[in-house]
C-alpha angles and dihedrals in degrees: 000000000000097000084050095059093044092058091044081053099055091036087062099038083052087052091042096056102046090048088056092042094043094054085063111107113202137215131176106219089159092063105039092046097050119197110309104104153081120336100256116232105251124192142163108267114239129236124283111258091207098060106249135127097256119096117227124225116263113151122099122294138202115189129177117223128201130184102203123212093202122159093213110128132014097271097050083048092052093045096061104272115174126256125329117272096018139056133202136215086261077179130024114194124170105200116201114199108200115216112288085037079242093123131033139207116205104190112185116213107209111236094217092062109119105224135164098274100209122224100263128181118277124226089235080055096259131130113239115225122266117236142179135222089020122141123265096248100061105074087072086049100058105020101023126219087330092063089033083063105042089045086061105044080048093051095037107027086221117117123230104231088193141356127234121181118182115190135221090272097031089062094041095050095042085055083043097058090038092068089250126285132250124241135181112225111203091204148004124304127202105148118165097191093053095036092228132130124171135156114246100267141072126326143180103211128186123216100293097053098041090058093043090060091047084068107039123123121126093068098044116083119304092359090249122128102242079075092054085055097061087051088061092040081066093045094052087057100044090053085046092054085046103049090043086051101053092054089203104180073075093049110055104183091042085050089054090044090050097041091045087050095047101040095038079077109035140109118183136171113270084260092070101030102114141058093247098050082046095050095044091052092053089043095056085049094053087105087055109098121171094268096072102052108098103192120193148164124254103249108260143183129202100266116250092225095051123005085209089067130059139217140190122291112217151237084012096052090056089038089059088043093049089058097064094057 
């Protein structure tokens, strides 16, 4: 009997682990970049706190982050995606890791701010054209992660150490399996674009909500999107609480809930395709609490050329860029 439910554990721990793996999309930005960028942060790795042989990351870490408004699959289509046979960056989040991976900055790159969108490799083995004065969001339009994240590391010198995209689904179905997260509102919402309305307060909100509030604008403020950052800044901090809260390395089958939710809409680097890569990242931030996650805006100004658009405001946007090398 024993033996038999140890075969039927392992059975299940070995199907676990290739579902979650399997989830992982890869993409080699590596590869496809070469070697003309931005120096990459190097540092010793620290000691493992759980005794093995194996050496965690601890060295700074600057990760880009895209929400994805893709079409592709019935849930995303139901959740709001953009048009049919493209997606967009719907969110744009450099996260900067400090050394020790015990604090965190989250900095928000509006995607109305008009930027220099480089010429980047194609997957059809093309080169897209370079243009000038183009919104942010379009180089994930036209290149994919891979421009999305050669337009950034032009705009800001820092180099992205690795890529992470959550889509529409992927982000209900992670607060989902979280329980929900709670989230102060600091005025009324009735966005019908959205489809959220909510009084101003606190609220527990499950995945659909909680999406729903990640893309709200036009009922926030003036309407423009740097309102519908500080929405998602929120947002950012109250995952963070939750996650924190739960304490899931103590909770297997809430772990697995969370990591199936999470990975079944994600597209990393190949630095971060697999379960392992993945596992070893979360467990290098186990000393970050949301309390050390700082989250801020890259400084902008209204755009000469359209005052519904936004650009850099400089010297304080390179300043804050300059922080994170």
């Amino acid at each position: 009997m024993l033996a038999g439910l140890l075969v039927l554990g392992a059975g299940a721990a070995a199907w676990a682990y290739l579902r979650l793996d399997g989830n992982i999309r890869g993409v080699d930005i590596d590869q496809a970049l070469g070697d003309d960028r931005p120096a990459r942060s190097t540092a010793a790795p620290a000691p493992s706190p759980y005794g093995d042989a194996s050496p965690l990351p601890a060295g700074p870490l600057n990760l880009l982050v895209l929400g994805s408004d893709s079409r592709s699959g019935a849930e995303n289509r139901k959740l709001g995606g953009g048009p049919e046979g493209g997606a967009r960056s719907d969110t744009a989040m450099v996260v900067h890791l400090d050394a020790g991976r015990t604090s965190a900055t989250v900095v928000s790159i509006p995607r109305d701010t008009l930027v220099d969108r480089p010429a980047c490799p194609a997957e059809d083995g093309d080169t897209t054209r370079p243009a000038s004065g183009v919104m942010f969001n379009t180089a994930y339009e036209v290149g994919g992660p891979v421009c999305a994240v050669k337009t950034v590391e032009a705009l800001t010198g820092v180099r992205m150490d690795h890529y992470v995209e959550i889509d529409f689904a992927g982000f209900a179905r992670l607060v989902d399996a979280l329980g929900g997260v709670t989230v102060t509102t600091r005025e009324d919402i009735d966005d019908d674009r959205s489809h959220l309305t909510l009084d101003a307060g606190t609220h527990h909100l499950d995945g659909e909500q909680a999406l729903a509030l990640a893309r709200t604008r036009y009922d926030v403020g003036d309407g423009s999107d740097l309102n519908r950052i500080t929405l998602q800044q929120d947002l950012v901090r109250a995952l963070v609480r939750q996650i924190t809260a739960l304490d899931l390395p103590a909770d297997p089958a809430a772990l697995f809930r969370a990591a199936d939710a999470l990975t079944g809409g994600l597209t990393t680097d190949t630095g971060l395709d697999s379960l392992g890569e993945l596992a070893s990242l979360a467990r290098s931030l186990e000393g970050l609490t949301a309390d050390r996650v700082t989250t801020v805006t890259m400084p902008v100004l209204p755009a000469p050329s359209d005052p519904n658009r936004v650009v850099p405001d400089e010297p304080e946007a390179g300043r804050l860029w300059a922080s994170l090398t």
